[in-house]
Short mmCIF file of the C-alpha atoms (twelve columns), coordinates in Angstrom:
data_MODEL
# 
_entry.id   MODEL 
# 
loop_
_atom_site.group_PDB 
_atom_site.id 
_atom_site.type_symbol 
_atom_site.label_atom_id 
_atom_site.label_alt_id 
_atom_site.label_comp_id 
_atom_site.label_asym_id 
_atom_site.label_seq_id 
_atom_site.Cartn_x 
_atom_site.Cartn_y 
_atom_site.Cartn_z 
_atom_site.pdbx_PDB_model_num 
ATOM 1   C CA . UNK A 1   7.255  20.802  -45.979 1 
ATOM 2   C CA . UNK A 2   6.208  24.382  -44.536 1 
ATOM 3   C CA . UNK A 3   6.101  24.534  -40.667 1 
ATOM 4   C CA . UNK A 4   2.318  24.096  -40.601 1 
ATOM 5   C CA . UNK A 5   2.265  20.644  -41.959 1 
ATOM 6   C CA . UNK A 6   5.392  20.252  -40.231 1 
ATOM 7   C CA . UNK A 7   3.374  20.298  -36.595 1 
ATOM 8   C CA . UNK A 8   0.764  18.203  -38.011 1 
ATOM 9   C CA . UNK A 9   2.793  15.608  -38.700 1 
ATOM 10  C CA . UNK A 10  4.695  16.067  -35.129 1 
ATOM 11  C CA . UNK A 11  1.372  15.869  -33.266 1 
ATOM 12  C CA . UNK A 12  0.076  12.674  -35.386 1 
ATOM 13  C CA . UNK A 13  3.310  11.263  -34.126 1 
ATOM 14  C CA . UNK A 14  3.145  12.434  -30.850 1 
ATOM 15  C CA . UNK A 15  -0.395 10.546  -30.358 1 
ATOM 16  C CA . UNK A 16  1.114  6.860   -31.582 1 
ATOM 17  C CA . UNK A 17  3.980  6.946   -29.453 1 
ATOM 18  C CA . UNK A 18  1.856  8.819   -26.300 1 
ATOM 19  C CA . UNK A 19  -1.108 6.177   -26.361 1 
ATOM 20  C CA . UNK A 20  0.308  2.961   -26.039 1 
ATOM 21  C CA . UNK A 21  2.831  4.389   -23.560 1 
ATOM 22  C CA . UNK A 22  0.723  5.013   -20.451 1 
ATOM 23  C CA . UNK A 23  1.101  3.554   -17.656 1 
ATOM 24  C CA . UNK A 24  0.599  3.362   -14.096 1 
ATOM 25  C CA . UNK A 25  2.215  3.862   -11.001 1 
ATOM 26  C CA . UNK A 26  1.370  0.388   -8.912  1 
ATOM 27  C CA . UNK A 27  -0.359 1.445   -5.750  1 
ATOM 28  C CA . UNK A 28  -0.608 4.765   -5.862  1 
ATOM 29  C CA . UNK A 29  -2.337 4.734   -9.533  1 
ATOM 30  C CA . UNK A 30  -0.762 7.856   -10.762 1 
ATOM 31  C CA . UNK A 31  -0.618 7.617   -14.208 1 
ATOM 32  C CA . UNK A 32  2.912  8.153   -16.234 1 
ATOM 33  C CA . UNK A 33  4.606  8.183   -19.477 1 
ATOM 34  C CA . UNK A 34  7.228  5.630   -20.677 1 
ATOM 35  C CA . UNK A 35  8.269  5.992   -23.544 1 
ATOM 36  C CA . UNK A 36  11.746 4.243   -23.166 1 
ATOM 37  C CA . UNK A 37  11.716 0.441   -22.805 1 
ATOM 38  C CA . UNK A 38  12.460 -0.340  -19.319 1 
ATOM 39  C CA . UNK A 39  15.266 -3.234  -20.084 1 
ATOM 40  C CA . UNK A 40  16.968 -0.616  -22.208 1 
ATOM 41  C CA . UNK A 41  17.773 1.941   -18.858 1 
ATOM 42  C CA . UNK A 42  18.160 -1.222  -16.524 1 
ATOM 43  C CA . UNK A 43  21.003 -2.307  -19.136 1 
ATOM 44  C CA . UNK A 44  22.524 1.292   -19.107 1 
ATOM 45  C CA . UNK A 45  22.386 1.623   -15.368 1 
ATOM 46  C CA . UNK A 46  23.813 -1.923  -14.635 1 
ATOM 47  C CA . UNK A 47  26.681 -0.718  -16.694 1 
ATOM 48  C CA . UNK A 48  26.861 3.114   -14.897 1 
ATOM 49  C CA . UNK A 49  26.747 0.960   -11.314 1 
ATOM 50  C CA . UNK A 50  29.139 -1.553  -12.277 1 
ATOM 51  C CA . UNK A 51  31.808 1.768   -13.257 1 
ATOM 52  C CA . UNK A 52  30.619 3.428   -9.824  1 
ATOM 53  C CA . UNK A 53  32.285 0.785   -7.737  1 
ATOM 54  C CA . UNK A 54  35.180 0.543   -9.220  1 
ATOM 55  C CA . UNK A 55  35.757 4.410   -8.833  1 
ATOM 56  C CA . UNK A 56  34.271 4.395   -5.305  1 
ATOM 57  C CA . UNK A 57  35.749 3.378   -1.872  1 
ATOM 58  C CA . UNK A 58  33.641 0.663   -0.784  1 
ATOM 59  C CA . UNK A 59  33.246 -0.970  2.218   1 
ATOM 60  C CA . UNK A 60  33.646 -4.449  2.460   1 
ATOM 61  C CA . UNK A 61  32.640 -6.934  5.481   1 
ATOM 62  C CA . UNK A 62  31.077 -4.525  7.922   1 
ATOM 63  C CA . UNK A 63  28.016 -5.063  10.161  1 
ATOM 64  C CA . UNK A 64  27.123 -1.510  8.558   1 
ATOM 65  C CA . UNK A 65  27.277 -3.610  5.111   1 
ATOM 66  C CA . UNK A 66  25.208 -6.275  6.310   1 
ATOM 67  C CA . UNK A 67  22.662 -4.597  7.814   1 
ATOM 68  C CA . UNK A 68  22.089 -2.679  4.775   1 
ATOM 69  C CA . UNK A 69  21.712 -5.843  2.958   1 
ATOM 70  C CA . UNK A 70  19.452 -7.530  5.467   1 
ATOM 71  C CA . UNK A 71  17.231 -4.122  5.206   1 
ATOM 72  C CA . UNK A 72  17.105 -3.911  1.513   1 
ATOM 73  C CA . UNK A 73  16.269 -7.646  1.464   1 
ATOM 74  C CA . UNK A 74  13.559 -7.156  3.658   1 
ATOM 75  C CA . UNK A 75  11.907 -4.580  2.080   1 
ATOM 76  C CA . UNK A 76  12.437 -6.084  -1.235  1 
ATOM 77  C CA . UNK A 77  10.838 -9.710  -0.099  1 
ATOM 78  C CA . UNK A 78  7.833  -7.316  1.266   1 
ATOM 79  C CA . UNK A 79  7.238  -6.275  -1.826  1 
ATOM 80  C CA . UNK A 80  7.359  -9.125  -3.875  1 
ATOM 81  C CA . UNK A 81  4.941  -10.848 -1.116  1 
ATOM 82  C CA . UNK A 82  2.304  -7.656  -0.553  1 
ATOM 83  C CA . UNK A 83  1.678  -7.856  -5.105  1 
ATOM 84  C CA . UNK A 84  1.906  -11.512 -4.705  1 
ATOM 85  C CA . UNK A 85  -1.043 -11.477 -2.319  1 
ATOM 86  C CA . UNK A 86  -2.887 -9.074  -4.142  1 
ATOM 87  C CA . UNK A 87  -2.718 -10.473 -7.052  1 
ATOM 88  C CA . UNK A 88  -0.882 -7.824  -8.869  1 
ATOM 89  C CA . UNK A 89  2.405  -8.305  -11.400 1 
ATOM 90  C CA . UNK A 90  5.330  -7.415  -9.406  1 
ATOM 91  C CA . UNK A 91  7.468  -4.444  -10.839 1 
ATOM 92  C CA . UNK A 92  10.605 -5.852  -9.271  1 
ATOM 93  C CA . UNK A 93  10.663 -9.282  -11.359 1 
ATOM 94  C CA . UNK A 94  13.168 -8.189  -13.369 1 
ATOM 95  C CA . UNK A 95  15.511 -6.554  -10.867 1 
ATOM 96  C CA . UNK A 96  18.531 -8.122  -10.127 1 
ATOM 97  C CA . UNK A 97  19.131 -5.905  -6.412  1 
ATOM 98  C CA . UNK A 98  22.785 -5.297  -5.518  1 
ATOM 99  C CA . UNK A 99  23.259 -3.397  -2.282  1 
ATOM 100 C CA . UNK A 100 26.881 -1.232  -1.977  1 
ATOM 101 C CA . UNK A 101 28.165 1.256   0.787   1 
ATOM 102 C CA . UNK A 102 30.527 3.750   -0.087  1 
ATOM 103 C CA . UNK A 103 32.916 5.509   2.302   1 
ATOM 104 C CA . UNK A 104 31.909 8.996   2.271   1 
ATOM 105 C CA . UNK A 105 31.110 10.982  5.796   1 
ATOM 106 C CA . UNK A 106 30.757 14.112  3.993   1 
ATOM 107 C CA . UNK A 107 27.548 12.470  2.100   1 
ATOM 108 C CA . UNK A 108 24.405 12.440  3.502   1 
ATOM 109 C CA . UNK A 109 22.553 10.642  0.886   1 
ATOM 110 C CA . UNK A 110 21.797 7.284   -0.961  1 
ATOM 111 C CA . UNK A 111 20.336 6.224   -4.328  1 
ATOM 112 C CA . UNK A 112 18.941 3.390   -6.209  1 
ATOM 113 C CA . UNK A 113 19.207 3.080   -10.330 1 
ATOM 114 C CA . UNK A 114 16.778 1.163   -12.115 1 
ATOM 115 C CA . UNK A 115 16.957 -2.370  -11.884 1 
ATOM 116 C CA . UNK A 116 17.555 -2.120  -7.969  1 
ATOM 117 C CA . UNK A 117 21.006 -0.852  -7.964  1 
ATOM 118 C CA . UNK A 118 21.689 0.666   -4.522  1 
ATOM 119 C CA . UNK A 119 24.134 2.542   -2.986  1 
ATOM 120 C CA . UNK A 120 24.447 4.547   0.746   1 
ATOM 121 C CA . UNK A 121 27.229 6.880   1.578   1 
ATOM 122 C CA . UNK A 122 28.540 6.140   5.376   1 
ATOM 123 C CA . UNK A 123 27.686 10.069  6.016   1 
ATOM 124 C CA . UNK A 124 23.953 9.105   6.264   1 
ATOM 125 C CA . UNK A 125 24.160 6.854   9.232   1 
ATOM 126 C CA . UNK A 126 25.148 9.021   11.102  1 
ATOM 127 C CA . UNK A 127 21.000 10.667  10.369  1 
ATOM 128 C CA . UNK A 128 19.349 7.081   10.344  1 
ATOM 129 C CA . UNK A 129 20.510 5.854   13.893  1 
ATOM 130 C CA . UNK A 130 19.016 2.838   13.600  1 
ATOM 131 C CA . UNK A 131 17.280 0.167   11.843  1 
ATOM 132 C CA . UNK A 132 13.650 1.568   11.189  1 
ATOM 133 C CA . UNK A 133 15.460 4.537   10.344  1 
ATOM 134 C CA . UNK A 134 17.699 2.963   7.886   1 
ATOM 135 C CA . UNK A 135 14.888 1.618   6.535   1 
ATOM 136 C CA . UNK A 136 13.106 4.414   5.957   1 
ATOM 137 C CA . UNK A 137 15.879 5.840   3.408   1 
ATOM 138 C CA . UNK A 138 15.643 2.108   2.586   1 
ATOM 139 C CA . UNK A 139 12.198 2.186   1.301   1 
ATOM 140 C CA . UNK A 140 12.244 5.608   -0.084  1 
ATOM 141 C CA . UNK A 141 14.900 4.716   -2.469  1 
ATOM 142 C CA . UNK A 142 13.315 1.412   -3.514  1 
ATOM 143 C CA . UNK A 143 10.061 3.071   -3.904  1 
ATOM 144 C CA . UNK A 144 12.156 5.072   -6.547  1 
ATOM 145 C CA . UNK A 145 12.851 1.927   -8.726  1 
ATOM 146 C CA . UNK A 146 9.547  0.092   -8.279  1 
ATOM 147 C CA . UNK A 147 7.995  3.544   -9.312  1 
ATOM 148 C CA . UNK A 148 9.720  3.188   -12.320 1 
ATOM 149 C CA . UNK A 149 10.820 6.992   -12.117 1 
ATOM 150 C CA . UNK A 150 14.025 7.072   -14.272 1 
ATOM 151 C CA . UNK A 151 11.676 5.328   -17.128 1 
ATOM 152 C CA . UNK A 152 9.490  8.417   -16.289 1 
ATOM 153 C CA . UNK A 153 12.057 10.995  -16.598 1 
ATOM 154 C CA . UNK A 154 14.218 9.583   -19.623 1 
ATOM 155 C CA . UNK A 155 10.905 9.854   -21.320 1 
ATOM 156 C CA . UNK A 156 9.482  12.835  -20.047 1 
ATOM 157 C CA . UNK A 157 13.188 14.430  -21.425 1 
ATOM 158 C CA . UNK A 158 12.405 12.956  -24.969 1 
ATOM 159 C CA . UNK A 159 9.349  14.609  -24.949 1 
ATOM 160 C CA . UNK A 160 9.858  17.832  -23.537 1 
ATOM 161 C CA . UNK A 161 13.288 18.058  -25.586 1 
ATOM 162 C CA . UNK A 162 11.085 17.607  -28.791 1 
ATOM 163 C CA . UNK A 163 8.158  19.834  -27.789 1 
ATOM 164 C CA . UNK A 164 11.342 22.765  -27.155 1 
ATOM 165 C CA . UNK A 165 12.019 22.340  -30.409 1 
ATOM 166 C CA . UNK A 166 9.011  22.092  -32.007 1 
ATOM 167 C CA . UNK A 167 8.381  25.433  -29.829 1 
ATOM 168 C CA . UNK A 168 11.038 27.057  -31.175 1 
ATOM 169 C CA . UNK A 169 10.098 26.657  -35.153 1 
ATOM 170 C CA . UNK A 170 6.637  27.331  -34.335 1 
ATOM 171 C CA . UNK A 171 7.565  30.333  -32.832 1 
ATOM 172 C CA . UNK A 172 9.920  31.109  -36.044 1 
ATOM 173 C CA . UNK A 173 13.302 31.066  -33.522 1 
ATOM 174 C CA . UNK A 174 11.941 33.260  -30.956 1 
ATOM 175 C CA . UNK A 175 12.774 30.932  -27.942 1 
ATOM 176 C CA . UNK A 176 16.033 30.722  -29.309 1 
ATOM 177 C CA . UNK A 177 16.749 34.249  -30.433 1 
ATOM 178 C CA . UNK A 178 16.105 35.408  -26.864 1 
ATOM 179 C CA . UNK A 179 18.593 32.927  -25.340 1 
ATOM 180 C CA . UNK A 180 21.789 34.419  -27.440 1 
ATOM 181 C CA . UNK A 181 20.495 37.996  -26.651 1 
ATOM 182 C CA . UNK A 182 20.449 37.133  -22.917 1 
ATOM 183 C CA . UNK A 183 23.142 34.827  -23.135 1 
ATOM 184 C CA . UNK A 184 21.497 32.134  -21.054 1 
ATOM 185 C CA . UNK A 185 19.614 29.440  -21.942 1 
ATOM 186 C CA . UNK A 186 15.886 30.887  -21.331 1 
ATOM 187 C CA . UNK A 187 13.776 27.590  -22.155 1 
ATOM 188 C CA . UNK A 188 16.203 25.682  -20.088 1 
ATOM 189 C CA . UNK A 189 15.587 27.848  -16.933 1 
ATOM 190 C CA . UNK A 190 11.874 27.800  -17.912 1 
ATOM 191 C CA . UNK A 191 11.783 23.678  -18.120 1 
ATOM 192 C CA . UNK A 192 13.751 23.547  -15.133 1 
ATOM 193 C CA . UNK A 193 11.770 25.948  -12.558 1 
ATOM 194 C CA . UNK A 194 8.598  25.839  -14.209 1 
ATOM 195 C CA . UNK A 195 8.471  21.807  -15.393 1 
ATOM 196 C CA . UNK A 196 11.412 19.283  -14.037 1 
ATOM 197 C CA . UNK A 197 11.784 20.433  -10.671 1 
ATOM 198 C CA . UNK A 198 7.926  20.617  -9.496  1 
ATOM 199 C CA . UNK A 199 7.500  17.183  -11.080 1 
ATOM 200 C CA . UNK A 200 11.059 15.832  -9.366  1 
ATOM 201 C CA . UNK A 201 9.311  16.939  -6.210  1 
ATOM 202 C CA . UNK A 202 6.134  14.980  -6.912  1 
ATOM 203 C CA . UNK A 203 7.956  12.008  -7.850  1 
ATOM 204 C CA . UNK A 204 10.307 12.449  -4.291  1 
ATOM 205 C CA . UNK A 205 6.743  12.756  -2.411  1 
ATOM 206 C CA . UNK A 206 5.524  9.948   -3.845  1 
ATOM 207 C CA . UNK A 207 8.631  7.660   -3.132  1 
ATOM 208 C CA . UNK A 208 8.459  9.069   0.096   1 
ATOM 209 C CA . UNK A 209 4.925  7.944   0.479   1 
ATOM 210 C CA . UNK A 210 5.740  4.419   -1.352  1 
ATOM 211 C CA . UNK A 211 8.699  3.982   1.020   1 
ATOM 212 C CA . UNK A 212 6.721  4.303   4.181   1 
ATOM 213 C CA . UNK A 213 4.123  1.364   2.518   1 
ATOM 214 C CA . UNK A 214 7.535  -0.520  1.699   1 
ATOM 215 C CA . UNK A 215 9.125  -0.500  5.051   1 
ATOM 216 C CA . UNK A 216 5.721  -0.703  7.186   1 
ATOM 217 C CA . UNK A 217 5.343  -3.984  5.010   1 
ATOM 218 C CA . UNK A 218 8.545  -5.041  6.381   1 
ATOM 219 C CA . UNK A 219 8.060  -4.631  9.619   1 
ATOM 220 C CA . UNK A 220 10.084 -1.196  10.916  1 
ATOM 221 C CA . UNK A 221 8.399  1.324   12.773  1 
ATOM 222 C CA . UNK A 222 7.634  4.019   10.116  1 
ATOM 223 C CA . UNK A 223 7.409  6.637   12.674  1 
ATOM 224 C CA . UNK A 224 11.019 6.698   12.942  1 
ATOM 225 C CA . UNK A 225 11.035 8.505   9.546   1 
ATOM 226 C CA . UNK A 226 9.500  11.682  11.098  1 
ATOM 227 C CA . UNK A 227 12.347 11.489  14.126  1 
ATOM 228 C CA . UNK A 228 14.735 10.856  10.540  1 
ATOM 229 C CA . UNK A 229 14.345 13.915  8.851   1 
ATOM 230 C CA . UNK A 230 13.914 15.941  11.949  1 
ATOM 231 C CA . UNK A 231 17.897 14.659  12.367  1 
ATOM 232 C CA . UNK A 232 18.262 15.391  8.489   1 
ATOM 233 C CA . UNK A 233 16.932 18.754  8.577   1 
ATOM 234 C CA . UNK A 234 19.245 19.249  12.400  1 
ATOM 235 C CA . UNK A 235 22.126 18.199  9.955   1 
ATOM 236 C CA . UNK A 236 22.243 20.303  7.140   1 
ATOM 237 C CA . UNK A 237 21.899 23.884  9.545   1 
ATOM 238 C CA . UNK A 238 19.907 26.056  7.331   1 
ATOM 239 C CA . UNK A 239 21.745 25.331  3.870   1 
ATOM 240 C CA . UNK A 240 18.655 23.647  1.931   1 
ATOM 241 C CA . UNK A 241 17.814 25.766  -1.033  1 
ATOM 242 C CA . UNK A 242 14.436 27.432  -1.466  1 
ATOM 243 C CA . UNK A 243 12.062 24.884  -2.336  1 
ATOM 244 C CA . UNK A 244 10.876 26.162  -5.878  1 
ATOM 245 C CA . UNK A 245 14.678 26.097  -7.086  1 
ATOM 246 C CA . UNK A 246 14.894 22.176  -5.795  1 
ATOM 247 C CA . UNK A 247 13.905 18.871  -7.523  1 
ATOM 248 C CA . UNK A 248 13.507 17.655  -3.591  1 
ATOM 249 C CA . UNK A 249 10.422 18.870  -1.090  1 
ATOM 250 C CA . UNK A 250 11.925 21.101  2.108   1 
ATOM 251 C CA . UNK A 251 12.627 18.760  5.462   1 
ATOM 252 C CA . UNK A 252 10.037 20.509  6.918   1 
ATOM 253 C CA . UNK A 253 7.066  19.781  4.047   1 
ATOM 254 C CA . UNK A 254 8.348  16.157  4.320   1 
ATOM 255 C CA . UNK A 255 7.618  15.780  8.022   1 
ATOM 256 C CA . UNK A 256 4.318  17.550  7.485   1 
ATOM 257 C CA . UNK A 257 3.375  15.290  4.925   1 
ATOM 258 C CA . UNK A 258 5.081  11.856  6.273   1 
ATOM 259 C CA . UNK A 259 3.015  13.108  10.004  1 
ATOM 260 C CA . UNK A 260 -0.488 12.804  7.375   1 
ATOM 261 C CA . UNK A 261 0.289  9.889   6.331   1 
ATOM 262 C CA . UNK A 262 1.742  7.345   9.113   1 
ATOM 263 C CA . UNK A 263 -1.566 6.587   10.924  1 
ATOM 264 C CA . UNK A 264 -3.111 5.418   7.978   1 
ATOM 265 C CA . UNK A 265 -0.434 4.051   6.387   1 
ATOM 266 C CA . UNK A 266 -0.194 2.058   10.022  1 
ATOM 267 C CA . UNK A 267 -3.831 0.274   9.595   1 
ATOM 268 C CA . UNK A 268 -4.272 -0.305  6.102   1 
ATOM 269 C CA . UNK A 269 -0.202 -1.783  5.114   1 
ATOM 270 C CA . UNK A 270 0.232  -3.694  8.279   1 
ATOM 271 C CA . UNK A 271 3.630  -6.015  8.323   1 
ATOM 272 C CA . UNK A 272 3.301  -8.687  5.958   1 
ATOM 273 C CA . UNK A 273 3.418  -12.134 8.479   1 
ATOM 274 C CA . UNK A 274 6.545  -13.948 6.510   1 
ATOM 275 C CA . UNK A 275 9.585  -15.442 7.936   1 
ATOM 276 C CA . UNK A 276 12.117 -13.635 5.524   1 
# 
């Protein structure tokens, strides 16, 4: 087969897996690609989470513990109820949520794998201050999951991993002749400055966006996220990287954007009236 039908065939392909694998972001209607089934990545990550706490220092029995789980249950139970009321399947039915704090003051962060695995580092309470705050990287990180973003990106990498390739023999070796003379990979730094990292940033400024929805559904005063990253952005003294070379927006574009979107976000999502 010469390279000509080669790409033929590759683009026939591409169409039947592409078609029937649109889908759609639930509220915000953004449309995305899954390609991978979701059961398959909640499997994988239930497996990566279950490995995490065993090779993590966790802590057990603390108020800190059990407000995170009252949080994340709120949020959660706001969810379920706000598609329930609408009428609209709720991405979560398959979750099975599990809520874990690890001991780390250095870290500043949390993070949710699919299937609602969660996890916050002890460093980031020290930002949230309180609950609404909490709540706020609460919702952000669920947002995450109900987005379905990890289906997004595992499939997005399929994709763009075979469209490199197909690039590359199109292109007779070019893409890859010019990373041995450079010695570095040049299509990687292209996909990664010019592809992955713009779209990790729209997929962080949607969950931010999602989270506020989550947590105003709840209940918490989403104007505490502003006062949050204000504390974040206080916190890390200068040392966030220029925004082009990060998968995350700057502190500053997220309280510019999270200021835009409160007072509507106040009005329309209103707390959902359920005794949780």
């Amino acid at each position: 087969m010469n390279r000509r039908e080669f790409l033929e065939y590759f683009g026939c392909g591409c169409c039947s897996i592409l078609l029937p694998s649109c889908a759609t972001v639930p509220i915000t209607e953004r449309k995305q690609l899954r390609i991978i089934p979701e059961v398959t990545l909640n499997r994988q990550a239930s497996r990566v989470y279950a490995k995490v706490k065993k090779k993590s220092k966790l802590v057990y029995d603390s108020a800190q513990l059990l407000k995170i789980k009252t949080i994340g249950n709120n949020i959660q139970m706001a969810v379920n109820e706000y598609f329930k009321k609408n009428n609209e399947p709720d991405p979560t039915i398959n979750f099975q949520w599990e809520y874990i704090l690890i001991e780390d003051d250095k870290i500043k962060n949390a993070w949710c794998m699919p299937g609602g695995k969660i996890a916050v580092y002890t460093g980031i309470l020290e930002v949230t201050k309180n609950d609404s705050g909490l709540a706020a990287v609460m919702g952000h990180e669920i947002a995450h999951a109900v987005a379905k973003h990890s289906v997004e990106r595992a499939s997005r990498s399929i994709l763009l991993n075979i469209g490199t390739s197909i690039a590359d023999i199109a292109t007779k070796g070019a893409i890859s002749k010019t990373s041995r003379a450079a010695g570095v990979d040049v299509a990687g730094m292209l996909r990664q400055f010019g592809i992955d990292n713009p779209f990790g940033r729209k997929q962080e400024k949607e969950a931010d966006y999602l989270g506020l929805i989550f947590s105003s559904l709840a209940g918490y005063d989403i104007r505490e996220s502003v006062k949050l990253w204000e504390r974040m952005k206080e916190s890390n003294k200068g040392k966030e990287p220029p925004e082009w070379m990060s998968t995350h927006p700057s502190s500053l574009r997220r309280i510019e954007s999270l200021k835009n979107w409160i007072p509507e976000i106040i009005i329309k999502y209103p707390p959902i009236k359920k005794n949780f």
